[in-house]
C-alpha positions as CSV (number, residue, x, y, z in Angstrom):
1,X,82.7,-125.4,-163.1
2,X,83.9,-123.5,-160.2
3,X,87.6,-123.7,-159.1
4,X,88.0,-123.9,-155.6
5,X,91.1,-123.1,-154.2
6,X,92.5,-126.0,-152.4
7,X,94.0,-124.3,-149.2
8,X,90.8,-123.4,-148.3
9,X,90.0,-127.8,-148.1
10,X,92.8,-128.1,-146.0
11,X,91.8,-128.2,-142.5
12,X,93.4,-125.8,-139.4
13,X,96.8,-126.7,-138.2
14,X,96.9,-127.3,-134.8
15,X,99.9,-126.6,-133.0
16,X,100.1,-128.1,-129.2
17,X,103.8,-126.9,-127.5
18,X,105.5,-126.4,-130.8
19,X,104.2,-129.9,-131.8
20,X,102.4,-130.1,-134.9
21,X,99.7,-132.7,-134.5
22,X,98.1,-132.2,-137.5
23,X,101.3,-133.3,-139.8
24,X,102.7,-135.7,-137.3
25,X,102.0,-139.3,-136.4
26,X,100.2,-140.0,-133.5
27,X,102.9,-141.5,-131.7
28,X,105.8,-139.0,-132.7
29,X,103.2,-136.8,-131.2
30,X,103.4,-138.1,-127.9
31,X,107.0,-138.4,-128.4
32,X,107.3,-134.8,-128.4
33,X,105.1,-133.4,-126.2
34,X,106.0,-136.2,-123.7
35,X,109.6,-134.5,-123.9
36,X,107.9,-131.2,-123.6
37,X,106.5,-132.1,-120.3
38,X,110.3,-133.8,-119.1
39,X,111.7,-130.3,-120.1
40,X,109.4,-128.7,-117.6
41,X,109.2,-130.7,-115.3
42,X,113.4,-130.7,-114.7
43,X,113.3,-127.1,-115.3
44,X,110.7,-126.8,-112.2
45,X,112.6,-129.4,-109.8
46,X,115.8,-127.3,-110.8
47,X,114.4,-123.9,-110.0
48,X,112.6,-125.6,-106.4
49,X,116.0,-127.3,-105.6
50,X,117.4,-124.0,-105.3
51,X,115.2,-123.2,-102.5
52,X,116.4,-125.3,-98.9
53,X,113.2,-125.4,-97.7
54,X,112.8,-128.3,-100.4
55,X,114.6,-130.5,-98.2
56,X,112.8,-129.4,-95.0
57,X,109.4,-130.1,-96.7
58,X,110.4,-133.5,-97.7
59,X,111.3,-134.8,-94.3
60,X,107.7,-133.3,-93.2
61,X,106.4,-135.1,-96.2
62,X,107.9,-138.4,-95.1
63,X,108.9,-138.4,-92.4
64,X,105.9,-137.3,-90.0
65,X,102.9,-136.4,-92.4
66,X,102.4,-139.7,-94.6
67,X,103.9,-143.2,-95.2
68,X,106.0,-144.5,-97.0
69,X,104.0,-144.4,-100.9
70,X,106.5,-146.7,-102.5
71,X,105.4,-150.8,-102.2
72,X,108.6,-152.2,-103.4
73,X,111.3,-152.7,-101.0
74,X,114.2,-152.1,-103.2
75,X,112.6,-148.6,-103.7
76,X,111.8,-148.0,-100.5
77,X,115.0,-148.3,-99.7
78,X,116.5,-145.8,-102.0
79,X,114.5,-143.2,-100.6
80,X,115.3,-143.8,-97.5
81,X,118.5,-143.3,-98.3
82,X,118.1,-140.2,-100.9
83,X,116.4,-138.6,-97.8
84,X,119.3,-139.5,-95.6
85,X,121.8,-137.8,-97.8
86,X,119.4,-134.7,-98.4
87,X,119.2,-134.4,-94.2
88,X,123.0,-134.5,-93.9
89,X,123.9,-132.2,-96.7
90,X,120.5,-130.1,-95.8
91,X,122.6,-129.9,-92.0
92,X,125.6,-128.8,-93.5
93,X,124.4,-126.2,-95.5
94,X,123.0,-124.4,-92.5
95,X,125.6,-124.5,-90.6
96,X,127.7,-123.2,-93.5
97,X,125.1,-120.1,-93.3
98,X,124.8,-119.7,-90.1
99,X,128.7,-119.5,-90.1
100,X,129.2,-117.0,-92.8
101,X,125.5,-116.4,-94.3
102,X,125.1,-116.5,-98.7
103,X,125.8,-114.1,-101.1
104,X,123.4,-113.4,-103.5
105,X,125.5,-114.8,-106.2
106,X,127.6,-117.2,-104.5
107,X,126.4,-120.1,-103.2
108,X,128.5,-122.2,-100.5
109,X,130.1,-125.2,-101.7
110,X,127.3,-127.0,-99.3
111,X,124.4,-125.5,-100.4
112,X,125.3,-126.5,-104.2
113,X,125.8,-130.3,-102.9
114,X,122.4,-129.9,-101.4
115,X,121.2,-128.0,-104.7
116,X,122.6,-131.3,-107.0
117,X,121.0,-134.0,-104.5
118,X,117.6,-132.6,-104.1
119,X,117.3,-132.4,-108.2
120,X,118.0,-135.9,-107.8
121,X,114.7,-136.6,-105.6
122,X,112.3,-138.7,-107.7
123,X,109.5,-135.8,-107.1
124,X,106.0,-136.9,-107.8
125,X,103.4,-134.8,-109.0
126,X,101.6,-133.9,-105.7
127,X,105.6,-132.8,-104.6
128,X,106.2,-130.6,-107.3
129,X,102.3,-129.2,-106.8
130,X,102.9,-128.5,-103.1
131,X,106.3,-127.3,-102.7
132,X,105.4,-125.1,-105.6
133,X,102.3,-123.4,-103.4
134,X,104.4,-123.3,-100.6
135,X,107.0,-121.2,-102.1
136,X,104.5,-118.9,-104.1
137,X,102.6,-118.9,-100.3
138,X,105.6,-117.3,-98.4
139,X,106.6,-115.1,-100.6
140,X,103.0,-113.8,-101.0
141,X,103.5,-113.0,-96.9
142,X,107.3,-112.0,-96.8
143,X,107.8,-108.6,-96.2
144,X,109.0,-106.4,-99.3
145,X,108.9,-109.4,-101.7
146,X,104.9,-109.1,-103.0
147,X,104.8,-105.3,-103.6
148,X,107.3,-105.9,-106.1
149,X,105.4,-108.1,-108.0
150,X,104.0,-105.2,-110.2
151,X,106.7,-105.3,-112.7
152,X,105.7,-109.4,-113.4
153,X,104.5,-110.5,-116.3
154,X,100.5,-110.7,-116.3
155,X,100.8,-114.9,-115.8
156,X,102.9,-114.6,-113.2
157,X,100.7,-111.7,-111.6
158,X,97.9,-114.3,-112.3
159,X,99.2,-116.8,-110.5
160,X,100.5,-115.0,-107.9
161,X,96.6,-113.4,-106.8
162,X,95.3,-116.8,-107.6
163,X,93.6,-118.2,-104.7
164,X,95.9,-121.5,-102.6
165,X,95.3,-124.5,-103.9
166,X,93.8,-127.5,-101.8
167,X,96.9,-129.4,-100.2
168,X,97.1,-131.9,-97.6
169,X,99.4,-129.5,-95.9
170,X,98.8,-126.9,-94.5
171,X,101.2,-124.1,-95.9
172,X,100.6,-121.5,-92.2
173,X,101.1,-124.3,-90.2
174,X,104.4,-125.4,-91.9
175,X,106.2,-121.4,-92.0
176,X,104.8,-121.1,-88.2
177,X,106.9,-124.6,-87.4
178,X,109.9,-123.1,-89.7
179,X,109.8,-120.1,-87.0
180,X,109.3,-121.9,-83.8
181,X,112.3,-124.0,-85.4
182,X,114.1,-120.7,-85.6
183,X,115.2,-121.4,-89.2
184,X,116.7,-118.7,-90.7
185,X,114.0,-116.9,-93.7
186,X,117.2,-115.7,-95.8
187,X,117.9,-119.1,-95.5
188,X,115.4,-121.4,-96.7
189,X,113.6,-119.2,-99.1
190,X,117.1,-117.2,-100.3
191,X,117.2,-113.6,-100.2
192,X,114.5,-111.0,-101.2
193,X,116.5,-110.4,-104.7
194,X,116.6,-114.1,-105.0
195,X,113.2,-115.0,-104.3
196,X,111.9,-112.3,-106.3
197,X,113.8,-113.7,-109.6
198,X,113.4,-117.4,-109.3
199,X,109.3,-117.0,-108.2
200,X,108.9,-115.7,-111.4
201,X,110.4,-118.7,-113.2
202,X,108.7,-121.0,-110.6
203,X,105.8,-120.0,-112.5
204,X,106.5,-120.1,-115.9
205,X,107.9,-123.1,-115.4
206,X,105.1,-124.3,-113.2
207,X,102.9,-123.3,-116.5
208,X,105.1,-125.0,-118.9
209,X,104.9,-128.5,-116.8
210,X,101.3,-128.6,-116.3
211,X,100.3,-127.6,-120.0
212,X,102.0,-130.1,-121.6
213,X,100.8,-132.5,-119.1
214,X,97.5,-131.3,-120.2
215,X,98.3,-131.5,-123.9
216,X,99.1,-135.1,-123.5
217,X,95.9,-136.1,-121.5
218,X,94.1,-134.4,-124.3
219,X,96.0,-135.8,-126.9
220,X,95.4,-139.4,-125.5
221,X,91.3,-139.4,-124.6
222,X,90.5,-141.1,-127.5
223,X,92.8,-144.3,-125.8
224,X,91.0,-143.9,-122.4
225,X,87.4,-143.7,-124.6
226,X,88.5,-147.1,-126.8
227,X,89.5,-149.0,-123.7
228,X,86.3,-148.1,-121.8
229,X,84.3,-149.6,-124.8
230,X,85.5,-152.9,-124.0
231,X,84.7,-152.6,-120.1
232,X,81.0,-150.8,-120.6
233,X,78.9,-153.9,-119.6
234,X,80.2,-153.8,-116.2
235,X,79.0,-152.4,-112.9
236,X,80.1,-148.7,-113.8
237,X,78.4,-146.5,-116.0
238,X,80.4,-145.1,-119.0
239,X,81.1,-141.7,-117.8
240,X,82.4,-143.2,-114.5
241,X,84.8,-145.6,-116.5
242,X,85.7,-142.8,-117.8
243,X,86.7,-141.3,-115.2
244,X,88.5,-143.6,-113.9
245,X,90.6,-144.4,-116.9
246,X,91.8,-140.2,-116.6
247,X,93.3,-141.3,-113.4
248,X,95.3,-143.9,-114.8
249,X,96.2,-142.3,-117.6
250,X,97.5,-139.1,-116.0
251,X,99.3,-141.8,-113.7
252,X,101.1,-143.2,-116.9
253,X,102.0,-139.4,-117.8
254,X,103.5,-139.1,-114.8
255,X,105.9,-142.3,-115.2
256,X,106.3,-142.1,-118.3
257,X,109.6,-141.7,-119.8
258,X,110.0,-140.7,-123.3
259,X,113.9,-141.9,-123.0
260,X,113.6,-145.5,-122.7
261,X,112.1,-145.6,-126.6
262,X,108.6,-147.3,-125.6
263,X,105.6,-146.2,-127.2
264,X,103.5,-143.9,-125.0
265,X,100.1,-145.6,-126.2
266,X,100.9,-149.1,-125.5
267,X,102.7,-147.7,-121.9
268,X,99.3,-145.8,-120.9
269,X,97.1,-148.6,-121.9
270,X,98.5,-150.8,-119.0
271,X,97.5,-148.0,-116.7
272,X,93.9,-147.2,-118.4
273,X,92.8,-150.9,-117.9
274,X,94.6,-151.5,-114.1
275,X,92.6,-148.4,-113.3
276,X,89.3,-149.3,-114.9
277,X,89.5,-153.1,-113.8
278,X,90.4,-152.4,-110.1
279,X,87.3,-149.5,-110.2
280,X,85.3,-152.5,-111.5
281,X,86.8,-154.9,-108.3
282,X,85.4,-152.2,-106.1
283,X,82.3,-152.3,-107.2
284,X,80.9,-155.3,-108.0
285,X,80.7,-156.8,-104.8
286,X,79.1,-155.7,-102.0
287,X,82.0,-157.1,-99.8
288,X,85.4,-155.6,-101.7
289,X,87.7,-158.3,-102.6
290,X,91.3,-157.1,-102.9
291,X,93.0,-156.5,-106.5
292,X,95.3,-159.5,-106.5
293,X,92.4,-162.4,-105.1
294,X,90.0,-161.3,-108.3
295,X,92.9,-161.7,-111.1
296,X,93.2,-165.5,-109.3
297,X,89.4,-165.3,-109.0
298,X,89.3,-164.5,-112.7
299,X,92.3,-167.1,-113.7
300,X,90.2,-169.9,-111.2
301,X,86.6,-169.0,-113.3
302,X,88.6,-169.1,-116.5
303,X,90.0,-172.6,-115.8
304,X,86.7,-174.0,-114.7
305,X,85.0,-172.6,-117.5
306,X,88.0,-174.2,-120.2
307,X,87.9,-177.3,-118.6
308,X,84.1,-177.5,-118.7
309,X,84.4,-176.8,-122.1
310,X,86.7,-179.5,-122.6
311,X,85.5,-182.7,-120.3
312,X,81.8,-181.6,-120.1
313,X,81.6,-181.9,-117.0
314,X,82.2,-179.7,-114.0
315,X,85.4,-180.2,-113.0
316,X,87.1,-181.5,-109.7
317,X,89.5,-179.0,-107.2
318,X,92.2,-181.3,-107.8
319,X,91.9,-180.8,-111.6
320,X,91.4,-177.0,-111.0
321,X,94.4,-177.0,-108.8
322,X,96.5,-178.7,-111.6
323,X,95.0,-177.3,-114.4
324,X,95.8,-173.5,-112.8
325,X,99.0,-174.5,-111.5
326,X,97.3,-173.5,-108.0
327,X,97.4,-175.1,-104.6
328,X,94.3,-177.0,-103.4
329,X,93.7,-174.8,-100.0
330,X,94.0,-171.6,-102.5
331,X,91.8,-173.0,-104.7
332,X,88.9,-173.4,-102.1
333,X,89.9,-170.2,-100.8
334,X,89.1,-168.6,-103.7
335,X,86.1,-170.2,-104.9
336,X,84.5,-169.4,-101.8
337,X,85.6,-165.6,-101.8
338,X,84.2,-165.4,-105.7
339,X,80.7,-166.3,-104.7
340,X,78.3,-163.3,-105.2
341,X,76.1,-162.0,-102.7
342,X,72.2,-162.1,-102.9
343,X,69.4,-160.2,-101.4
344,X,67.3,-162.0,-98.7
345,X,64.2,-159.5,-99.7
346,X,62.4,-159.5,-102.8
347,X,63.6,-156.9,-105.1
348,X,61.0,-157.4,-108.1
349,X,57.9,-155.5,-108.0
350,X,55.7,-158.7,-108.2
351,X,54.5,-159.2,-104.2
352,X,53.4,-163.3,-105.6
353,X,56.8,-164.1,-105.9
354,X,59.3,-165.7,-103.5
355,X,61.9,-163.9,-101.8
356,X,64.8,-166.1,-101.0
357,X,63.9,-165.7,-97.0
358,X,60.5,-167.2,-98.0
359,X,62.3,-170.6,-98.5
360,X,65.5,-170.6,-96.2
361,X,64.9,-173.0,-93.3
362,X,64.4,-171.1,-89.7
363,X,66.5,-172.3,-86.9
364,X,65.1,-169.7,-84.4
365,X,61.6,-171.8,-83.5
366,X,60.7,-175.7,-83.4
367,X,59.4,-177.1,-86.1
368,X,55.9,-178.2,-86.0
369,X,56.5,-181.7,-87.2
370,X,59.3,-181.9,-85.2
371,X,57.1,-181.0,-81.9
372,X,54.5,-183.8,-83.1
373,X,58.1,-186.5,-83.3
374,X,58.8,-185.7,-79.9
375,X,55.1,-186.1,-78.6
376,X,54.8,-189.4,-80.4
377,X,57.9,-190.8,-79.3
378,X,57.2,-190.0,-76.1
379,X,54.0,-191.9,-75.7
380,X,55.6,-194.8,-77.4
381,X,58.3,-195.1,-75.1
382,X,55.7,-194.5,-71.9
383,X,53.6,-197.8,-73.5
384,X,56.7,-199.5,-73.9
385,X,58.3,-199.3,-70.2
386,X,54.8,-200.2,-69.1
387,X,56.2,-203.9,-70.0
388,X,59.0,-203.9,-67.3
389,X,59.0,-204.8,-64.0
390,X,60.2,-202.6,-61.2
391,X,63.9,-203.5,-61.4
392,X,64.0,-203.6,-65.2
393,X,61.9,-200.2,-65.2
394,X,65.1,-198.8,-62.8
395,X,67.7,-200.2,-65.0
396,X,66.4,-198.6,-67.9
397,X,65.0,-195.5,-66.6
398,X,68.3,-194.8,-64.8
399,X,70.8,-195.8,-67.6
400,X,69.2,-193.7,-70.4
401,X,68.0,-190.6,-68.1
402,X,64.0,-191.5,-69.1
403,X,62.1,-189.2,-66.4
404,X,65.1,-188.6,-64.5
405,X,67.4,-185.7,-66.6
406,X,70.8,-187.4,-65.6
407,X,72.3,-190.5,-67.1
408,X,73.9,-192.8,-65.0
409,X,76.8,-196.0,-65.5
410,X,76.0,-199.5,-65.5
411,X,78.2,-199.5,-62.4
412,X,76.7,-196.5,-60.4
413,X,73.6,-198.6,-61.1
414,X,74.9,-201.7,-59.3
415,X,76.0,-199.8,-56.5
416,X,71.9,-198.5,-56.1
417,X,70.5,-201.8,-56.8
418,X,73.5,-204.0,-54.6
419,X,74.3,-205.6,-58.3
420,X,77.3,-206.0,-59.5
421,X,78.1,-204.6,-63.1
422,X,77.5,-207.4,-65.2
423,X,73.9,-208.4,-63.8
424,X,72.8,-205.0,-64.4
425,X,74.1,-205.6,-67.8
426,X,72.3,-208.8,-68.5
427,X,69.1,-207.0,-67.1
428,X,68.9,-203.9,-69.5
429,X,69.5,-206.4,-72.5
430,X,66.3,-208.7,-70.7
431,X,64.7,-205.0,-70.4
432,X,65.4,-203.8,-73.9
433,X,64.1,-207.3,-75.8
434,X,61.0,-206.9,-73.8
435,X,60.2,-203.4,-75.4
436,X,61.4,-204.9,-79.0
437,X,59.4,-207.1,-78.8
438,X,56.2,-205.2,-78.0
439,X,57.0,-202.1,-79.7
440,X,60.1,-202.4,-82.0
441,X,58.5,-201.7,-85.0
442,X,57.3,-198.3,-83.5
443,X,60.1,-197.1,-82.2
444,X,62.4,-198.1,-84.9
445,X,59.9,-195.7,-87.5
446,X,61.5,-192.7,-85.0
447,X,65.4,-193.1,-86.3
């Protein structure tokens, strides 16, 4: 029998940011690279915090461009109060320069408080993107700073000649406000030596960030393709879930951290399903129901649906209500909001069918029958106050507006005829047993 040699059985080692996935488990894995991606990103938000013009792009950023991303009040609140303490050390600093101007190796004892409170900032992704571009954008356009790029390494020459990446900001428009501003350039982007050096680790870092970002997406698919498994028979096609669970996972990446001790799986699950279940909310209905009403319209259903199970019979609000631990108003509320809607047309390709509109009552025209009531109960009536004498014939005819369009009191009666009140009275009843008694039966078949 042929030996085989047993390395060649053994299958590649793949190595992802020093990490070796193939001899480590999955979860000490995302351990790893999860501290890979930490390292870079505090590497990047140190190098960018060196740079003032951090601070000015974060009060554009919050201040004026967008609004306030953060739902919670308690955080809302400590950004408002990081960004306080940013503007009033980022005010300092430049008077401190405009005073005595930096050295390119010393730094002012302002501009180092500055330094330590933006690397503070709880940057999100789309910061670290922009400011990033913004940097690598002026110093693309500052004179004597580009034409030494040469001497880079061929990433950060790469990256350098890369073309600007889509931003909500415009990068011109924010250096031509910078200058109407009069801001100093030595200022918020350093000096030429300066900017030349920390570019260049801009990008690596930059590099170092976003592939282990990437390394953990890639690392984690096989979670977003498990979880979409389970939500496949929905509204959403497979590849759209997909989707859609990529965005919640690369929002777990980005709030994940490794420090706390949590596993990364069981922390990115959370975010997979809220961001496939909310893509389903969107969906299904043809008028969107918000997030929070269809987890109550899902815990209502879920109740009804137990307690069917259990009394066999459909069950009432009030036992809804107390069986959901939900008020009654809310509980109508929601019931109403979780009906579906349904097409008026017929959708099926058979024309013999009925369309829903083929059996909803019109209000627009009279019914025929109903024309054919009103002619009949008009004749009756004519034949039945052909019984009355004059007088009675006025009483009645006046009283219940018959031929006359207006309604008029017993009283204002009396005051035509020279009655008073009460023999007007005693005439209509004379007037009405009259017509009972000639055609009751008739006119009673009309109520």
């Amino acid at each position: 029998m042929m030996n085989v040699n047993n390395s060649l059985l053994k299958p590649e080692t793949v190595i992802v940011n020093g990490v070796n996935v193939e001899n480590e488990s999955p979860e000490n894995c995302n351990f790893q690279m999860a501290s890979a991606l930490e390292a870079g990103k505090s590497r990047l938000i140190h190098i960018l915090s060196q740079f003032p013009v951090t601070a000015l792009w974060l009060f554009q950023r919050y201040e004026k461009h967008e609004e306030n991303t953060f739902k919670s009040e308690q955080a809302a609140s400590a950004l408002t109060d990081s960004l306080a303490e940013i503007k009033n050390a980022y005010l300092q600093a430049s008077l401190s320069f405009s005073g005595r101007g930096f050295g390119d190796d010393v730094d002012t004892d302002e501009k180092q408080h500055l330094t330590e409170l933006l690397q503070a900032f709880p940057f999100s992704f789309n910061d670290l993107f922009a400011l990033t571009d913004l940097i690598i954008h002026a110093f693309k356009n500052r004179d004597r700073c580009y034409q030494s790029a040469e001497n880079y390494p061929d990433l950060v020459i790469k990256r350098l000649e890369a073309s600007p990446r889509q931003s909500k900001l415009n990068h011109d428009d924010i250096i031509a406000s910078m200058h109407a501003g009069q801001f100093d350039q030595r200022f918020l982007f350093l000096s030429a030596a300066d900017m030349q050096r920390r570019v260049k680790d801009i990008v690596v870092a930059e590099r170092l960030w976003l592939k282990s970002r990437q390394s953990l997406a890639e690392a984690n698919s096989g979670l977003v393709l498990f979880i979409a498994n389970q939500y496949k028979c929905g509204f959403l096609d497979f590849d759209d879930l997909v989707q859609e669970g990529q965005t919640g996972l690369l929002r777990a990446i980005d709030k994940y951290d490794h420090r706390l001790g949590f596993q990364f799986s069981t922390y990115a699950a959370y975010w997979v399903r809220q961001a496939m279940s909310r893509a389903l909310s969107r969906c299904e209905r043809v008028v969107r129901v918000p997030c929070e009403q269809v987890a109550n319209i899902h815990k209502v259903l879920r109740a009804q649906n137990e307690l069917l199970a259990k009394t066999g019979r459909a069950p009432s609000i009030r036992a809804l209500a107390e069986y959901a631990n939900i008020p009654d108003d809310q509980i109508n509320a929601i019931l109403s909001i979780s009906q579906t809607a349904v097409s008026l047309e017929n959708l099926e390709d058979d024309e013999d069918s009925l369309a829903p509109i083929d059996v909803l009552e019109q209000h627009i025209f009279t019914h025929p029958f109903k024309k054919i009531e009103q002619s009949d109960l008009k004749t009756w009536i004519a034949k039945a106050v052909k019984v009355l004498d004059p007088r009675e014939l006025k009483v009645i005819c006046c009283h219940f507006g018959i031929n006359t369009g207006t309604e008029m009191t017993l009283q204002e009666i009396g005051a035509e005829l020279n009655l008073t009140r009460e023999r007007v009275r005693q005439i209509q009843v004379k007037a009405l047993n009259k017509m009972k008694l000639s055609y009751g039966k008739q006119l009673m078949s009309f109520l």
